[in-house]
TORNURO-32819 format. One record per atom (N, C-alpha, C): atom name; z, x negated, y negated; residue in three letters. Coordinates in steps of 0.001 Angstrom, whole numbers, always signed. Each point is the difference from the previous one (the first is absolute). Example, Ala and Ser with C-alpha at 12.3 -4.5 7.8 and 13.67 -1.06 7.14 Angstrom:
BEGIN
> N,+7800,-13190,+5690,ALA .
> CA,+0,+890,-1190,ALA .
> C,+0,-900,-1200,ALA .
> N,-720,+350,-1050,SER .
> CA,+60,-820,-1190,SER .
> C,+730,+770,-1090,SER .
END
This chain:
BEGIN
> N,+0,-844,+1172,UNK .
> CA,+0,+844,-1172,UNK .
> C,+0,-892,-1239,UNK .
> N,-560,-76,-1092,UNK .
> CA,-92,+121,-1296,UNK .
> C,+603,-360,-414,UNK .
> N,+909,-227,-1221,UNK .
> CA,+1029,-277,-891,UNK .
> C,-694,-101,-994,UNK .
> N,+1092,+650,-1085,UNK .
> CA,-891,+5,-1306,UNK .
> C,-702,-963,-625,UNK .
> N,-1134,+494,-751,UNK .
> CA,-522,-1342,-681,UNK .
> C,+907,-1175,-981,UNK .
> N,-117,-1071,+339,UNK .
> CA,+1043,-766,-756,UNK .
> C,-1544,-453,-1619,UNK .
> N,+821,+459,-1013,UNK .
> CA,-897,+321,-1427,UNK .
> C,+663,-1166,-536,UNK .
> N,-1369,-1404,-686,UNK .
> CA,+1034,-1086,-858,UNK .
> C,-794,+168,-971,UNK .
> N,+593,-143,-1266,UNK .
> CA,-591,+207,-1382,UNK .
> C,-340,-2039,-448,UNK .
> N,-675,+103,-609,UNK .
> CA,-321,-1750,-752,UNK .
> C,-384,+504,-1445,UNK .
> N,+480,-838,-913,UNK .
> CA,-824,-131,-1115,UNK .
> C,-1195,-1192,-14,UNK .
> N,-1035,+629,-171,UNK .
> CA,-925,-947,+220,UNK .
> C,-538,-821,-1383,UNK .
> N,+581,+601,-1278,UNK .
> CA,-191,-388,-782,UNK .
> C,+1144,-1386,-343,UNK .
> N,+1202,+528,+387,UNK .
> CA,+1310,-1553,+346,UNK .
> C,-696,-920,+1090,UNK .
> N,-590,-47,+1255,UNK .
> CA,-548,-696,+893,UNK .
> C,-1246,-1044,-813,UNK .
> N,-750,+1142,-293,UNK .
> CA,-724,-722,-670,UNK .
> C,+388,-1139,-1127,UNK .
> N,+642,+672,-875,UNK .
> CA,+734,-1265,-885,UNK .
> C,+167,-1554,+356,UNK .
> N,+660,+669,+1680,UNK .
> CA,+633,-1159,+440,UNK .
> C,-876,-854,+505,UNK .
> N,-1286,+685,+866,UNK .
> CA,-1065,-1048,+936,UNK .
> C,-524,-469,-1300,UNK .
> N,-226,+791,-1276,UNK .
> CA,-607,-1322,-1178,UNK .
> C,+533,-862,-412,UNK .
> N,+1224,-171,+226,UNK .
> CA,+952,-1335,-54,UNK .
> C,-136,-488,+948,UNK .
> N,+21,+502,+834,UNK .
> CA,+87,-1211,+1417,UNK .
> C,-1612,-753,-104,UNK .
> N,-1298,+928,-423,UNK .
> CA,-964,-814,+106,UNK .
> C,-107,-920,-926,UNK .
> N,+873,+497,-1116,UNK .
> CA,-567,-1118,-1296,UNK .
> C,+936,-1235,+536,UNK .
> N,+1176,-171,+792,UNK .
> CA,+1090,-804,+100,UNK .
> C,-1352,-934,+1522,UNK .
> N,-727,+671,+622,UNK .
> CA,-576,-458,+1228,UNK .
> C,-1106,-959,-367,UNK .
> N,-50,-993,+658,UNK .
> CA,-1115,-927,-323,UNK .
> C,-1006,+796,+47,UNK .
> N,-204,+565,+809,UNK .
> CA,-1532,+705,+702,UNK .
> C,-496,+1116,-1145,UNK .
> N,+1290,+672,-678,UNK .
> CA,-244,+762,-1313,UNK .
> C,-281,+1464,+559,UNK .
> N,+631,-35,+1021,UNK .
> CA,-172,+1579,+1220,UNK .
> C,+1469,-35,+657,UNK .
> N,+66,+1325,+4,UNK .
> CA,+1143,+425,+895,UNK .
> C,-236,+1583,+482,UNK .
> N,+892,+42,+1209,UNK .
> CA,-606,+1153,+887,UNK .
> C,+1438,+400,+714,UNK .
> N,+34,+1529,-163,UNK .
> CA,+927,+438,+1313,UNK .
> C,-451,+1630,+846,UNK .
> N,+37,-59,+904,UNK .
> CA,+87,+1432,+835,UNK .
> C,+559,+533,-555,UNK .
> N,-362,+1531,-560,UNK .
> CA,+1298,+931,-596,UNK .
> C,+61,+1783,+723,UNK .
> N,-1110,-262,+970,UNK .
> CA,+402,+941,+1111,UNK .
> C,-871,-566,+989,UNK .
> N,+186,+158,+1286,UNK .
> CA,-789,-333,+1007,UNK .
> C,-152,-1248,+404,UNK .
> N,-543,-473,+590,UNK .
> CA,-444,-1148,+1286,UNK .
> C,-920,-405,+851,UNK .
> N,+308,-600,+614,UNK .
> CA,-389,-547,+1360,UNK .
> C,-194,+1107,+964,UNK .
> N,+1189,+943,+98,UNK .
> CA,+245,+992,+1060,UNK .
> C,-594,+1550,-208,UNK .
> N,-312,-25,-1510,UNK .
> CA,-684,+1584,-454,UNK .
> C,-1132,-90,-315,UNK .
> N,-1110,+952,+243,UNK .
> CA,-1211,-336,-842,UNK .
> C,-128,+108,-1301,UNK .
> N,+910,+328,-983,UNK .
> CA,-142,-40,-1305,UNK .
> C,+1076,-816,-494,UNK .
> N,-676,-1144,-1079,UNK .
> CA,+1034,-852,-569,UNK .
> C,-178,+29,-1698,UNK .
> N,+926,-102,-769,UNK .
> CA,+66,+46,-1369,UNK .
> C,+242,-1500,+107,UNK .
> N,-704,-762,-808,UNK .
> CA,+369,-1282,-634,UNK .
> C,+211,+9,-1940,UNK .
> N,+905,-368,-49,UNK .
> CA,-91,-529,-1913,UNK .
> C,-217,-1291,+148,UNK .
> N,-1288,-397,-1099,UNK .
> CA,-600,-1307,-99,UNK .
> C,+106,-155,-1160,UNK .
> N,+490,-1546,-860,UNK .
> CA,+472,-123,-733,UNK .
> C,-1375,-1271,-451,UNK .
> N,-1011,+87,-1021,UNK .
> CA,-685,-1289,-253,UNK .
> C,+227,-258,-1647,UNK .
> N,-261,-1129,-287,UNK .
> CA,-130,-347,-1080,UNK .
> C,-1181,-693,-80,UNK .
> N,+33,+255,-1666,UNK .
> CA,-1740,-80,-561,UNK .
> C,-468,-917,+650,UNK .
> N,-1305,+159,+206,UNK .
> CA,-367,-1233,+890,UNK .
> C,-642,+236,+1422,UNK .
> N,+1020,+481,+758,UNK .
> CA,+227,-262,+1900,UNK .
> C,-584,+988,-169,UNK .
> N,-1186,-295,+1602,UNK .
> CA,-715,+349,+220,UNK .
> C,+930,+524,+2183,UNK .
> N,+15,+1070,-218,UNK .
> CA,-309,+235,+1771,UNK .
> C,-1127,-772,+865,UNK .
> N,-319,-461,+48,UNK .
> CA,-1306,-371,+274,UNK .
> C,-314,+1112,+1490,UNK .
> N,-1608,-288,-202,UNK .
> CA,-894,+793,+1666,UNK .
> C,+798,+390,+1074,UNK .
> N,+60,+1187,+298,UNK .
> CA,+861,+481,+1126,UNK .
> C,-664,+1263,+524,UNK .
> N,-61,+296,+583,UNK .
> CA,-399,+1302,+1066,UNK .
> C,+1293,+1097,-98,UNK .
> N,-639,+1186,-95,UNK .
> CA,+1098,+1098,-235,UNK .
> C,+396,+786,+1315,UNK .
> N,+1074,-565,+747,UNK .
> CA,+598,+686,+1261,UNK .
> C,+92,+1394,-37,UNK .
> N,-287,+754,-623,UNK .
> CA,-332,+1233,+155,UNK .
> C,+35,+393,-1309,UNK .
> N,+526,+1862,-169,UNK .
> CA,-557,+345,-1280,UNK .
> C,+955,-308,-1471,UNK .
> N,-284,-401,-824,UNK .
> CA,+1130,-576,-1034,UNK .
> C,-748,+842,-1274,UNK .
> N,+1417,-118,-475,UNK .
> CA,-177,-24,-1580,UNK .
> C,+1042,-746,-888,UNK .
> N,-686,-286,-1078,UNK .
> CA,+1014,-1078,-1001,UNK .
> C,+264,+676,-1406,UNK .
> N,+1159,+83,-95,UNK .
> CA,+620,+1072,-970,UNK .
> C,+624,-1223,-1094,UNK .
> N,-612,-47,-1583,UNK .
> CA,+150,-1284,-632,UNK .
> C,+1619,+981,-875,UNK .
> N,+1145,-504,+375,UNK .
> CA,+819,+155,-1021,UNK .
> C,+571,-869,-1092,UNK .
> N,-467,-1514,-25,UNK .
> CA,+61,-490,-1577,UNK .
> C,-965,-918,+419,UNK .
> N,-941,+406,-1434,UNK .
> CA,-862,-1358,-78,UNK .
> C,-1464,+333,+347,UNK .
> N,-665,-825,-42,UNK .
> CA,-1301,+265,+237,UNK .
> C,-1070,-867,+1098,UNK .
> N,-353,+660,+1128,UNK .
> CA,-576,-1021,+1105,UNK .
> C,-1607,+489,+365,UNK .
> N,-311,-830,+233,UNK .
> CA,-2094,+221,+1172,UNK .
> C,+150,-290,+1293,UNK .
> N,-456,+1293,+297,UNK .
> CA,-281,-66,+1182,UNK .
> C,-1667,-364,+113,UNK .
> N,-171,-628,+815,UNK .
> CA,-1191,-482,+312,UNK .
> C,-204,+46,+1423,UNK .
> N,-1309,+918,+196,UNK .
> CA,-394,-130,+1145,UNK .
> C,-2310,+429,+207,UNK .
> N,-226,-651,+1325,UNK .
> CA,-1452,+156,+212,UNK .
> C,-475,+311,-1510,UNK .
> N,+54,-1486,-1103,UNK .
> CA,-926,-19,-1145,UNK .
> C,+268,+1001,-1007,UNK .
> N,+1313,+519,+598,UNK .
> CA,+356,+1041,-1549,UNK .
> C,+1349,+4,-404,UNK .
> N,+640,+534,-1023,UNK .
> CA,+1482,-584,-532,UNK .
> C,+178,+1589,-574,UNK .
> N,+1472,-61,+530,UNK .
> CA,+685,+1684,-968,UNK .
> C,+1297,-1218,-612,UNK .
> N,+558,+408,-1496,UNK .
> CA,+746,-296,-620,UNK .
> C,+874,+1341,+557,UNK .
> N,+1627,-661,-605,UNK .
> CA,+1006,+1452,+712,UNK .
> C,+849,-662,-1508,UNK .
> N,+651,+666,-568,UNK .
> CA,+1255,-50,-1107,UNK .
> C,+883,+1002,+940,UNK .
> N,+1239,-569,-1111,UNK .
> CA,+1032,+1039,+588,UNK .
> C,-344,+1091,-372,UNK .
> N,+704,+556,+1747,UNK .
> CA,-388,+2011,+98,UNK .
> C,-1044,+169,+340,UNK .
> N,-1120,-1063,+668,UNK .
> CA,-1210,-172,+663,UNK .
> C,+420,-80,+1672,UNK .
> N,-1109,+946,+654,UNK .
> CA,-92,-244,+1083,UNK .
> C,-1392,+36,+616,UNK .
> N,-24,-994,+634,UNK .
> CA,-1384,-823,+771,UNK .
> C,+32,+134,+1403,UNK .
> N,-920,+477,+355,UNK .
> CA,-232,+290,+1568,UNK .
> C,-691,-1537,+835,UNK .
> N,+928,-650,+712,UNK .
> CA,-908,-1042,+78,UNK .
> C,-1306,+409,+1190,UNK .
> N,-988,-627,-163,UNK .
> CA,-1257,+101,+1126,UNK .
> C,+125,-509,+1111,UNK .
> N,-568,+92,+1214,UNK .
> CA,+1093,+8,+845,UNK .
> C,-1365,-1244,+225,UNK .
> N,+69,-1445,-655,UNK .
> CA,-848,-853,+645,UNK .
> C,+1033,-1248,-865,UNK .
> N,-822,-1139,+246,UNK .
> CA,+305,-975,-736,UNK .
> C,+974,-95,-1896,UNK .
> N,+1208,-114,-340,UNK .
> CA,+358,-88,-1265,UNK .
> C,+378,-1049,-727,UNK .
> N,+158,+145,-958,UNK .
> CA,+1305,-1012,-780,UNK .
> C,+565,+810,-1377,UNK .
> N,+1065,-137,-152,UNK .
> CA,+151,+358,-1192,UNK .
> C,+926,-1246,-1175,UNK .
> N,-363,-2,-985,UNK .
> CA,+302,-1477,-981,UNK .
> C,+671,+1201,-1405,UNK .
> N,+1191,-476,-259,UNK .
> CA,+1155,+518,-815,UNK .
> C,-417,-740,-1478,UNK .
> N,-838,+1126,-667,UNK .
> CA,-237,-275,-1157,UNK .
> C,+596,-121,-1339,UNK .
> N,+1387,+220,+281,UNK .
> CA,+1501,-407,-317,UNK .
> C,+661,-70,+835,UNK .
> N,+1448,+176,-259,UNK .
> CA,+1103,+54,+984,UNK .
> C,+71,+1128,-219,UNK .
> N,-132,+364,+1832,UNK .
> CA,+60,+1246,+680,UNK .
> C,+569,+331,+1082,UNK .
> N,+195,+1297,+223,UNK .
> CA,+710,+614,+1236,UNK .
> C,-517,+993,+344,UNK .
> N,-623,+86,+1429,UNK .
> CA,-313,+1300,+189,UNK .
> C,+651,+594,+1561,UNK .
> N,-384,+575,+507,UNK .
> CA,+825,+437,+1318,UNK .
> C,-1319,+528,+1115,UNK .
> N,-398,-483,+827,UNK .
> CA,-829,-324,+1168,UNK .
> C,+335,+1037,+964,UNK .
> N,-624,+797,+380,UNK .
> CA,+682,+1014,+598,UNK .
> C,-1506,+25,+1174,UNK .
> N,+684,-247,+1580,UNK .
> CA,-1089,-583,+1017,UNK .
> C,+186,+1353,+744,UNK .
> N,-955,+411,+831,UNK .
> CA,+423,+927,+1394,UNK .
> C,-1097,-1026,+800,UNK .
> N,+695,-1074,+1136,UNK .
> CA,-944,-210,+1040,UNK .
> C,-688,+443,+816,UNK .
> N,-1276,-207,+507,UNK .
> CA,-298,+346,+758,UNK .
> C,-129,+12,+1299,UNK .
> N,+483,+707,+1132,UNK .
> CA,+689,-8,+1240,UNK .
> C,-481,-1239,+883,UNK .
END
């Protein structure tokens, strides 16, 4: 049997704060954490933290995503074409080859469902 749903609240706008410190404090000028999901569920939320500059580089999209920009401004780039996202933008990524390069310091939240 069941047991109730266990419900956790985040501020994603405090999280965020924080992965932009941690990236600006990071050599690499990126920082990243899981903020629901995994390894073990098919849907994972990531907050990605870049500063101006960093580039994601080329990656293949494990299933269907979207990138929800809450501070800052990033490109997505993919197959020879580019969507800009500002905050309160959301970008559907294509489900082929990407990158996206943080046209300031930005944060957006990566939201994956794999595919089986």
């Amino acid at each position: 049997m069941r047991g109730e749903p266990i419900v956790r609240k985040s501020s994603l706008t405090a999280l965020a704060r924080n992965e932009l410190r941690a990236a600006a404090a990071a050599n690499s000028g990126r920082s990243a954490q899981t903020v629901y999901g995994g390894h073990e569920r098919l849907l994972r939320q990531t907050l990605v933290a870049l500063v101006e500059g960093q580039v994601m580089s080329d990656h293949e999209n494990p299933g269907e995503a979207t990138v929800q920009v809450l501070q800052g401004r990033v490109r997505l780039d993919a197959g020879g074409e580019s969507w800009t996202g500002w905050t309160g933008d959301l970008i559907v990524v294509p489900d082929e080859s990407h990158s996206v390069t943080a046209l300031e310091d930005s944060v957006f939240l990566l939201t994956v469902v794999k595919h089986r």
